[in-house]
C-alpha positions as CSV (number, residue, x, y, z in Angstrom):
1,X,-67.4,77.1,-46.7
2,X,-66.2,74.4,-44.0
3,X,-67.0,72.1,-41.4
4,X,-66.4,75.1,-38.6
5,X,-65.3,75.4,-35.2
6,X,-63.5,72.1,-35.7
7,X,-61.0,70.1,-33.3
8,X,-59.9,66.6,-32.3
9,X,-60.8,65.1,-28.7
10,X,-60.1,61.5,-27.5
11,X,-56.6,61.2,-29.0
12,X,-58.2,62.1,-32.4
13,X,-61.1,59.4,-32.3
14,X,-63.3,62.1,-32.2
15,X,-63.8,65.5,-34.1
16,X,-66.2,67.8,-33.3
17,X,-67.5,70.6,-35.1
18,X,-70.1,72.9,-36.9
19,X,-72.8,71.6,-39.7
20,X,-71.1,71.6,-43.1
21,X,-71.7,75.2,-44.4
22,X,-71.6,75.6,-48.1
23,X,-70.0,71.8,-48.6
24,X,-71.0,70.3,-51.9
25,X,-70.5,66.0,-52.5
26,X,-67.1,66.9,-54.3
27,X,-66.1,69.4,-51.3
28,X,-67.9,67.1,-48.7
29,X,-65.9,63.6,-50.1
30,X,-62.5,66.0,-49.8
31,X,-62.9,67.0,-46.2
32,X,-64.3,63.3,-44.9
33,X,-60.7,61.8,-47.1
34,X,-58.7,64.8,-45.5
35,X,-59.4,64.1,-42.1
36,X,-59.9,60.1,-42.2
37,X,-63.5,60.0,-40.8
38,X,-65.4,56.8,-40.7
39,X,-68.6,58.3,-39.6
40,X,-70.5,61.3,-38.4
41,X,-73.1,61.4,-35.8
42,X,-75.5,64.4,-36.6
43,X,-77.1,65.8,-33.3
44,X,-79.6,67.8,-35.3
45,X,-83.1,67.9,-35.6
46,X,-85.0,66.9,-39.0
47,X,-85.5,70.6,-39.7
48,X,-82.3,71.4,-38.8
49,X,-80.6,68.5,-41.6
50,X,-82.9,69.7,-44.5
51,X,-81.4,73.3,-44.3
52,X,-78.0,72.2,-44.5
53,X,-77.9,68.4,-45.2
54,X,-74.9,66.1,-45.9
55,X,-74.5,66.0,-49.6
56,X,-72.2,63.3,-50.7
57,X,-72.5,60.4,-54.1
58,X,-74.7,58.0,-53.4
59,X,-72.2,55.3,-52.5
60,X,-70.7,57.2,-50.2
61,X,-72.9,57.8,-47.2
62,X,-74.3,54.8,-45.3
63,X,-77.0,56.4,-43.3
64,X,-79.4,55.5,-41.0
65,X,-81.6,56.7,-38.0
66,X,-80.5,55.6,-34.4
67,X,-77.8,52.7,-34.3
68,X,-77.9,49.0,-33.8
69,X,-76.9,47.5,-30.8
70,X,-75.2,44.5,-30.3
71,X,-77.3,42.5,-32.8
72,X,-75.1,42.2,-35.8
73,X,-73.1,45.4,-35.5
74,X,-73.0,48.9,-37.4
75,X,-74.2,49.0,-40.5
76,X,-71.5,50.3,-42.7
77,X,-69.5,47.3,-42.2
78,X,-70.9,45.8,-45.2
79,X,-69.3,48.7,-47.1
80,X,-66.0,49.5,-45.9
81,X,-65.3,52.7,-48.4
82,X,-68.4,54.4,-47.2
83,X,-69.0,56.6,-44.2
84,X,-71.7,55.9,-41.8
85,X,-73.8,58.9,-41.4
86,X,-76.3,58.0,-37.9
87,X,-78.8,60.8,-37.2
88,X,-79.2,60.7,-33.9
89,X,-81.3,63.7,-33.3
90,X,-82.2,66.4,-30.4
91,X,-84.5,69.1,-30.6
92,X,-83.1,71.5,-28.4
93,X,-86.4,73.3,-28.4
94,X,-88.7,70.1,-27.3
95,X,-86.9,69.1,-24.7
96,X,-86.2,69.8,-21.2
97,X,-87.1,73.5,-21.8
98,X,-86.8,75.8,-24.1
99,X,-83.8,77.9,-25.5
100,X,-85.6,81.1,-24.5
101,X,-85.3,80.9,-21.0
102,X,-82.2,80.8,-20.9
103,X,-80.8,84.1,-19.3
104,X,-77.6,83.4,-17.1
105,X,-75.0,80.8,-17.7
106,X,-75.9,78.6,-15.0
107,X,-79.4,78.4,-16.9
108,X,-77.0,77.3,-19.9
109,X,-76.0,74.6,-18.0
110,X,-78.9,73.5,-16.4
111,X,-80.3,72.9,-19.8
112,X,-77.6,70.6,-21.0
113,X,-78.2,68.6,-17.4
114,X,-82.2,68.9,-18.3
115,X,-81.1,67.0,-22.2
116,X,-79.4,64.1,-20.7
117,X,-81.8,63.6,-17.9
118,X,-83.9,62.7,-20.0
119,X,-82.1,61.2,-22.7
120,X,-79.5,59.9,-21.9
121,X,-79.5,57.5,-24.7
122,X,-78.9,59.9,-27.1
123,X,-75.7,60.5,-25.0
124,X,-74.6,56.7,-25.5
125,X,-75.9,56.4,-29.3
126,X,-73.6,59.2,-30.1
127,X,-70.3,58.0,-28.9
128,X,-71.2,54.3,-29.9
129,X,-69.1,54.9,-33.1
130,X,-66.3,56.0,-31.2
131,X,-66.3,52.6,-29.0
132,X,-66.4,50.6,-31.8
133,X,-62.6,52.2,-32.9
134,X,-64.3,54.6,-36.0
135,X,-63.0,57.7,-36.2
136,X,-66.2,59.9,-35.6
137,X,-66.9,63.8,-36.9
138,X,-69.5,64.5,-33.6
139,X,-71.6,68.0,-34.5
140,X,-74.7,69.7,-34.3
141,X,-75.3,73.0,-35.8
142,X,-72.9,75.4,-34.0
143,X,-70.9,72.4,-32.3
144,X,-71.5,74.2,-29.0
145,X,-74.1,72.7,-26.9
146,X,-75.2,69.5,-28.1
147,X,-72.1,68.3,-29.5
148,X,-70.5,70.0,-26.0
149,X,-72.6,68.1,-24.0
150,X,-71.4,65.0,-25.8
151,X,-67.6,66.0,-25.9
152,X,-67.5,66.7,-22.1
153,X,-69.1,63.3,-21.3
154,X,-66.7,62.3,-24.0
155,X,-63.6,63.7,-22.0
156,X,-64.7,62.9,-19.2
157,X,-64.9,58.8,-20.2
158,X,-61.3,59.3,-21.1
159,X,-60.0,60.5,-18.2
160,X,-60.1,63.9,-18.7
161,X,-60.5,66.6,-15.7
162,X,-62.9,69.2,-15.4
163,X,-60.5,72.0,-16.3
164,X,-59.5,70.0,-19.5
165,X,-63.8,70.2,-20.1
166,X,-64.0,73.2,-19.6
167,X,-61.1,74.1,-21.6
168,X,-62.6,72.6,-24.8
169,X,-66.3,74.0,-24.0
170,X,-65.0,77.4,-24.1
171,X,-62.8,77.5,-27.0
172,X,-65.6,77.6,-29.0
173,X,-66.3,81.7,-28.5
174,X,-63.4,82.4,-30.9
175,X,-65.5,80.9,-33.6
176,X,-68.8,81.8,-32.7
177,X,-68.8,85.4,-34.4
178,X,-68.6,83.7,-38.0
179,X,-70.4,80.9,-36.9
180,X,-73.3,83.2,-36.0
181,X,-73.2,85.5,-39.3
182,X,-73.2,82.1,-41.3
183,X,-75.9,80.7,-39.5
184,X,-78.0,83.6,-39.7
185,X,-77.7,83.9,-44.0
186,X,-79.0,80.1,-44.2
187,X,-81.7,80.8,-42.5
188,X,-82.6,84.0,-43.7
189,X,-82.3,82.4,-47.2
190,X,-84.4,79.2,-46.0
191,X,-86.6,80.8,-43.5
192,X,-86.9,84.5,-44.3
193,X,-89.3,84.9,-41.3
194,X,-86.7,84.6,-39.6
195,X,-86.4,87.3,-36.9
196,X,-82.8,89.6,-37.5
197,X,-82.2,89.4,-33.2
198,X,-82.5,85.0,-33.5
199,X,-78.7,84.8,-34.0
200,X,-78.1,88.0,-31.5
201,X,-74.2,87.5,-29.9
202,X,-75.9,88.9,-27.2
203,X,-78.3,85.8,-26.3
204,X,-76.9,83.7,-23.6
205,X,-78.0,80.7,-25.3
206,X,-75.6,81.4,-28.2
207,X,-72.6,82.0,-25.6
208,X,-69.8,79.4,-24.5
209,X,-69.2,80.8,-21.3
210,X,-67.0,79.0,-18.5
211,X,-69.4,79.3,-15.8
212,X,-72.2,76.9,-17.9
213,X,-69.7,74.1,-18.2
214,X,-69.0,74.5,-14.6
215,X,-72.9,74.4,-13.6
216,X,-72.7,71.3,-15.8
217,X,-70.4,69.5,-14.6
218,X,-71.2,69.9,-10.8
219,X,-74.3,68.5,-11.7
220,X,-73.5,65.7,-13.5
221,X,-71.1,64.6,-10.5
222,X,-73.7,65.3,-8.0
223,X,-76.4,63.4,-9.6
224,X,-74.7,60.5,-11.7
225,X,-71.6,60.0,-10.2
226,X,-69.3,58.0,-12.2
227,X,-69.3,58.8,-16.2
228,X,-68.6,55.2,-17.1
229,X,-71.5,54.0,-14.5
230,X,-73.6,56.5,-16.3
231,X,-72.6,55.4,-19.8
232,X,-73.3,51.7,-18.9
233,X,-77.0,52.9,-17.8
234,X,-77.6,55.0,-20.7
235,X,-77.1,51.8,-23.1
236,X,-73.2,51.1,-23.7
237,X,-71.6,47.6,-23.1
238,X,-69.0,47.5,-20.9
239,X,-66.3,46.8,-23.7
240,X,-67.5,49.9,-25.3
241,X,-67.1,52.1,-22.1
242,X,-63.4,50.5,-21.6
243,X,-63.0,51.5,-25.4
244,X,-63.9,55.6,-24.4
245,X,-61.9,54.9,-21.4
246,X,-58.9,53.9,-23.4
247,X,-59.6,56.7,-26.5
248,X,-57.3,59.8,-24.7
């Protein structure tokens, strides 16, 4: 399999995409040479990872929870070869409501505005590689909502409008059918109580649909203004921000 549902943002500083489906440390190390990655901020949650973890040799992964600030720097530096792999998880479930109420798209989108109310840390620890010039693979599980959340902010830093947002947001429904079938074998296979309707097409939740980008991003402008005002809040240094603001 592959790292799904994958494409560039930020003038190729960024990648976003699915888990790695099916990648072994041989198939893994081939796709991280391929497309030049230096790290790879996982948005998952623990339970999430050990179904379908990273697998790479041991020298090839530096990999840590959270990041470090601006105390010494990131720690793969020490190693240049390796990749820095920085869980920097959220449990879509535990916070801000869950996944199950969510019926219309604006629901969709109040959700992601519910995530980085109240973390919007999580926001600036993921794109921290990204401001420190590494090439960064950003994903979740799908790559739709997490890792959307972060892309638009991610656009958004760089200049980019809402249409261009809501462009990327919604280019992910062409991948979701496989994405879904994929998604519901692994867990069948890891969690065979597993209900057959939890990775139903039909479920807004697992929809990309225009109008919960939209509800999104009207929030976000209403309530935090500026992007790089909220970045700087959220934990980023002003050089940082200018770096996102310069990565288009």
């Amino acid at each position: 399999m592959a790292v799904l549902n994958l494409r560039p943002l930020a003038g190729g500083r960024i990648l976003r995409g699915s888990q790695p489906f099916g990648l072994d440390a041989a198939a893994t190390s081939g796709f991280l040479a391929e497309h030049g990655i230096q790290a790879i901020v996982d948005l998952r949650s623990e339970l999430e990872r050990s179904l379908v973890p990273w697998l790479l040799h041991d020298d090839g992964l530096v990999q840590h929870d959270g990041l470090l600030h601006d105390d010494g720097g990131a720690p793969a530096a020490a190693v240049p070869p390796a990749v820095e792999l920085v869980n920097n998880p959220l449990d879509p479930n535990a916070v801000a409501g869950s996944l199950h109420a969510v019926e219309t798209p604006e629901d969709l989108g109040e959700l992601y505005l519910g995530w980085i109310r109240l973390r919007p840390e999580w926001v600036a620890d993921a794109l921290r590689p990204v401001a420190r010039g590494k090439r960064t693979l950003v994903h979740c599980s799908l790559g739709k909502d997490r890792t959307g959340v972060v892309s638009a902010i991610a656009l958004l830093a760089g200049g980019g409008s809402d249409d261009a947002v809501v462009e990327d947001y919604t280019a992910t429904t062409i991948s979701l059918p496989t994405m879904l079938e994929v998604m519901a074998e692994t867990w069948r296979l890891h969690v065979p109580s597993t209900p057959a309707t939890y990775f139903s097409p039909e479920l807004m939740v697992l929809q990309s649909p225009e109008a919960a980008m939209r509800h999104f991003l009207a929030g976000f402008a209403q309530e935090f203004g500026d992007v790089h005002g909220f970045l700087r809040e959220a934990g980023l240094t002003t050089v940082e921000v200018d770096s996102l603001r310069e990565a288009r």
